[in-house]
Residue, then its C-alpha position, 0 to 999 in steps of 0.5 A: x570550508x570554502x564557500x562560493x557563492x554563484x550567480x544563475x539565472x536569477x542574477x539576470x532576472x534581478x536586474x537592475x538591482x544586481x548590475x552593480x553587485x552580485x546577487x549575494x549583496x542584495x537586503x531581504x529582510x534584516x541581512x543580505x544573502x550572503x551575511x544570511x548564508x554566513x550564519x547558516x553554513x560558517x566558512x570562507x565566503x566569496x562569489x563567482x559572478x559576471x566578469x566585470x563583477x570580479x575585480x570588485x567580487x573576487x573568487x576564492x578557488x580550492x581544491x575541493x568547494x562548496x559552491x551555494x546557489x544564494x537565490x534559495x533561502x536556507x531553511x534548515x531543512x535546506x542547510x541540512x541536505x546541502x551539509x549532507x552532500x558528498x565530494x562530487x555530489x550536488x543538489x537540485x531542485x526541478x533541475x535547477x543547481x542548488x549547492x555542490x561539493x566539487x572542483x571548479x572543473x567538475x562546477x565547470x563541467x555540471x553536465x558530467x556530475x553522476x552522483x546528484x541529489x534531489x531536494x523536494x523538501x521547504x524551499x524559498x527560491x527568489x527569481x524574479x525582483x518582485x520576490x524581494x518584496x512579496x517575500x520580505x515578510x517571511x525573510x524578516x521573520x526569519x532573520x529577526x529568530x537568526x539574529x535574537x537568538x541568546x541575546x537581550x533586547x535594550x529596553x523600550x521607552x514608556x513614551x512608546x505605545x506597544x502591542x506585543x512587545x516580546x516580538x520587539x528588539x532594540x540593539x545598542x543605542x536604538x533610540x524610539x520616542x512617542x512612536x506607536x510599535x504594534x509587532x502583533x503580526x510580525x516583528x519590529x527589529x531596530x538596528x544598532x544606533x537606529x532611530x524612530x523619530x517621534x509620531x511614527x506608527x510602525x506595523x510590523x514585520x520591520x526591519x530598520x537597519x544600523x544606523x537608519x532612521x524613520x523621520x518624523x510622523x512616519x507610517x510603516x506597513x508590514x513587510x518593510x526593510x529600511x537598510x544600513x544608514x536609509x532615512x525614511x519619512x512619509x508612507x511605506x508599504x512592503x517595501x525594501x531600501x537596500x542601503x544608504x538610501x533616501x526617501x526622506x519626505x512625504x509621498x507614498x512607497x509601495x511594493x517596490x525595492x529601491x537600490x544603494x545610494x537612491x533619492x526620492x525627491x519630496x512627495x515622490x509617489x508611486x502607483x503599485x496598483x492599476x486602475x483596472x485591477x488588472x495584473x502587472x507587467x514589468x520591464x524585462x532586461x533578457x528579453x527587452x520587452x515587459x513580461x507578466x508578473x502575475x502580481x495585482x500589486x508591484x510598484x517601483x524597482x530602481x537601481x543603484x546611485x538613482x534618483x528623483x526630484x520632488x513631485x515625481x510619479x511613478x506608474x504602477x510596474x515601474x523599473x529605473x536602471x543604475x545612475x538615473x536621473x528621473x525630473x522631467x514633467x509628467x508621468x514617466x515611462x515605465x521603463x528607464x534606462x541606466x544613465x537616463x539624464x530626465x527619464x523620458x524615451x527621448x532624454x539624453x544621457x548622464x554625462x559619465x564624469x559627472x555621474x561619478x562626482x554624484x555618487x562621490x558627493x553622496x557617498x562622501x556624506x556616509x564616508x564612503x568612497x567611490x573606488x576605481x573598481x565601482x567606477x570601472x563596473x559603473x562604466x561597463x553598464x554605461x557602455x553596453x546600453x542594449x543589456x543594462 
């Protein structure tokens, strides 16, 4: 089956996480969107998303494809109606596209499209980027049930201090020393060659990724996803690292979402509630002005290639763009944009040259490359200020 994934609506709401990816490469929970959909529906899987996304994000075209929405979460019952669908049919929720089974001129021409179903059973649809977080618990339990599913956990180590056990799992070469596990509320999944350094306390639901580590004495609260190769120290709370992300040392994350290749320098803190208790507003990139969340809780969201230097503060609601670099003294504002060179409104911009030779640097220590394609996405955001 030729699966296409597209972005919506909901790829604009999700900046600035999706301006270097399409919506289908975000982490929630243990995988991504698109591995998530891979295991649910089999089938040749590309995406169709913003025009300078493409080269990088290619579309696969047939005759006939099965075009998936990747915002809405496949609960079977979902799968099923999707799965069910006829040639020419297509699925909707409160007139919002979920699936299709058309050409691309009948998926070009939606307004055409007769036979429709409507969906009004189990959904979980993720529209703005505080979803991520607020959802991260039920996507990791989800995934954790996807991914277990006919195979053995490795053995825990008797220097742990477990709490329900059964709802923990070690992949190969996961190594956990002296930690406390409680899994009594949600589960504690532990990647491939993953690592929980000594002194840890974890509260699941968790989900540490291949190749991550929790450094050591590090506290971990429900609802946390720690992607592939991220190292983590200090506290966290309902929070996701995408991949190949650094919050290595002491300092507090709460209810916020940190992109690919980020740094929090050491003690960065965020506020994710208000002094007043008051509901949260945050930055929105269609209307370049902040919109209720209508969250008590929500904290950090940063883009791609991001960082911060040590002793950094951000106030509660905060949204960093993709290359920005957050040291200037004070508390910053709440919104920075892309390629901020200090993080204050009146910051001058990262020279893009030497952005790239910082994504390169980093990336080199992972064996990862910068190719032409990222540096010609990275150079589109950096040309078109006003959206990114």
């Amino acid at each position: 089956m030729n699966i296409i994934l597209f972005d919506d609506k909901e790829w604009k709401n999700l900046r600035p996480l999706t301006l270097t990816k399409p919506l289908g490469e975000l982490r929630m929970g243990i995988l991504t969107f698109k591995e998530r959909w891979e295991k649910s529906i089999p089938g040749n899987y590309s995406y169709l998303t913003e025009n300078y996304l493409a080269e990088k994000y290619t579309s696969q075209i047939e005759n006939l494809n099965l075009f998936i929405n990747p915002a809405y979460f496949p609960f079977p019952e979902l799968v099923n109606a999707i799965l069910n669908l006829n040639e020419g049919e297509i699925l909707l929720n409160d007139e919002k596209l979920i699936a299709g089974k058309l050409s691309m001129e009948d998926f070009e021409s939606l307004d055409k499209v007769n036979s429709k179903q409507i969906y009004k059973d189990k959904i979980l649809h993720i529209s703005q980027s505080w979803d991520l977080f607020t959802y991260n618990d039920t996507a990791i339990k989800f995934d954790f049930d996807l991914i277990i599913k006919n195979k053995k956990s490795q053995k825990i180590s008797s220097t742990n201090g477990v709490i329900n056990p059964e709802n923990i799992f070690l992949e190969e070469g996961a190594v956990v020393e002296f930690a406390i596990l409680n899994a009594k509320e949600g589960p504690i999944y532990i990647g491939k060659n993953a690592e929980i350094m000594e002194g840890s306390l974890v509260r699941g639901s968790l989900a540490l990724c291949e190749e991550a580590k929790l450094n050591l004495g590090t506290k971990i609260y429900s609802g946390t996803t720690v992607g592939p190769y991220c190292k983590v120290g200090g506290e966290v709370n309902n929070s996701i690292l995408m991949g190949y992300s650094n919050k290595g040392h002491d300092g507090f994350l709460g209810n916020s979402v940190l992109g690919e290749w980020c740094n929090l320098g050491a003690d960065t803190n965020n506020s994710n509630l208000k002094n007043n208790y008051s509901t949260i507003k945050m930055w929105d990139y269609n209307t370049n002005s902040y919109i209720e969340s209508g969250l008590q809780f929500c904290g950090l969201m940063m883009g791609d290639f991001s960082k911060s230097a040590i002793n950094t503060q951000f106030n509660t609601g905060t949204v960093v763009g993709v290359s920005a670099n957050v040291f200037d003294s004070g508390f910053p504002p709440k919104f920075i944009p892309s390629f901020s060179w200090g993080g204050k409104e009146s910051s001058s911009k990262f020279d893009f040259e030497k952005s790239c030779e910082a994504a390169q640097k980093m990336m080199e220590r992972r064996k990862k490359l910068l190719t032409e394609a990222d540096k010609r996405i990275l150079k589109h955001i950096y040309l078109e200020p006003s959206e990114y």
